[in-house]
N, C-alpha and C positions, 0 to 999 in steps of 0.2 A: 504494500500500500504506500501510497505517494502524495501528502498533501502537501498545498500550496498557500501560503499566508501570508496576504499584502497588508500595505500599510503605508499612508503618505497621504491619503488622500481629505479633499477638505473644501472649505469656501474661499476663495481668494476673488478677489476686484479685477475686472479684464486688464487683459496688461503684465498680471502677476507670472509668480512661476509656483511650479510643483514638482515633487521629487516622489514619485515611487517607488518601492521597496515589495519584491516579492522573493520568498524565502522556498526552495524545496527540501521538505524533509522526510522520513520514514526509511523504508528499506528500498535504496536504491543503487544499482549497480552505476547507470549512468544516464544523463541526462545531454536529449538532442536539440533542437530548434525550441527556442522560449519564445513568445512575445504577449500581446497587450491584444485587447480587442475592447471596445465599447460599444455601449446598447445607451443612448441618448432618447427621449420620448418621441414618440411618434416616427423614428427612424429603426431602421432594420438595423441588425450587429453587423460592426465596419472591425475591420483588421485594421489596427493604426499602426502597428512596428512588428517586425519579427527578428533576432537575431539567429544564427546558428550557432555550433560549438567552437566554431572556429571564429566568428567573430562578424561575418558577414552580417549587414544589415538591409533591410526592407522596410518603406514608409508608409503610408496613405499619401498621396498628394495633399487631402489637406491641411499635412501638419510637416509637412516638409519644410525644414531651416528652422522650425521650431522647435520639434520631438527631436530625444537622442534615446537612444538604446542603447545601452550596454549589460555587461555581468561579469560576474565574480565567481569562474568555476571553481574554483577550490571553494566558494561557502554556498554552492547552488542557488545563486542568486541573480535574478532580473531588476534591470531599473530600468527607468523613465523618466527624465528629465523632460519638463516640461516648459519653455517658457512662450510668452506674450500670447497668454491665455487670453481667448475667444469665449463672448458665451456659448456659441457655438460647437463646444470643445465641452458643455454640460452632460456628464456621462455616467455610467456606473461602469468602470473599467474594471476587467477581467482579465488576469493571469493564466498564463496558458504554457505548457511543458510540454515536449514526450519525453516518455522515461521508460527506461523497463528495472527491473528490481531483480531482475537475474540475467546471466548471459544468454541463456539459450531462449528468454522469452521474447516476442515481438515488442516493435514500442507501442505505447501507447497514450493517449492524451488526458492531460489530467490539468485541473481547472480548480484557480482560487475562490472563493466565498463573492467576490465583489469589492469593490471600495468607491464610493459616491466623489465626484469630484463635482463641484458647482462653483460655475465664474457669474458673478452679480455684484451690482455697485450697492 
């Protein structure tokens, strides 16, 4: 088993910045592609970053020059750096892994709790 535990998230003023924090832990052999997805109201879930294990990244156009991705595989960790936050950018962002927890098992995809991010003056 493989849980995911974010934290960072909050209200800030447009314009601001934000730093997510997503932790993998339990029984894991290794850990492939991380990234971030949001579910904003009335909009379908958008992929906004993806990194790989090697460090490769992938954006959304609409948060290009703004979002950064990175991680820290020696502590199975994802971030999000977020700056000149949009209201448009108001989301419930989701942590996302593959990981298997043995060698010989397939990956598989395993998903954080949520973390509410709201930009409002």
């Amino acid at each position: 088993q493989v849980q995911l535990v974010e934290s960072g998230g909050g209200l800030v003023q447009p314009g601001g910045s934000l730093r997510l924090s997503c932790v993998a832990s339990g029984t894991i052999f290794g850990v492939n592609d991380m990234g971030w997805f949001r579910k904003a109201p009335g909009r379908e879930p958008e992929l906004v970053a993806r990194i790989t294990s090697r460090g490769n990244t992938n954006y959304a156009d609409s948060v290009k020059g703004r979002f950064t991705i990175s991680r820290d595989n020696a502590k199975n960790t994802v971030y999000l750096q977020m700056n000149s936050l949009n209201p448009e950018d108001t989301a419930v962002y989701y942590c996302n892994a593959e990981a298997r927890t043995l060698p010989t098992m397939p990956l598989k995809n395993y998903w954080g709790q949520g973390t509410q991010v709201t930009v409002s003056s």
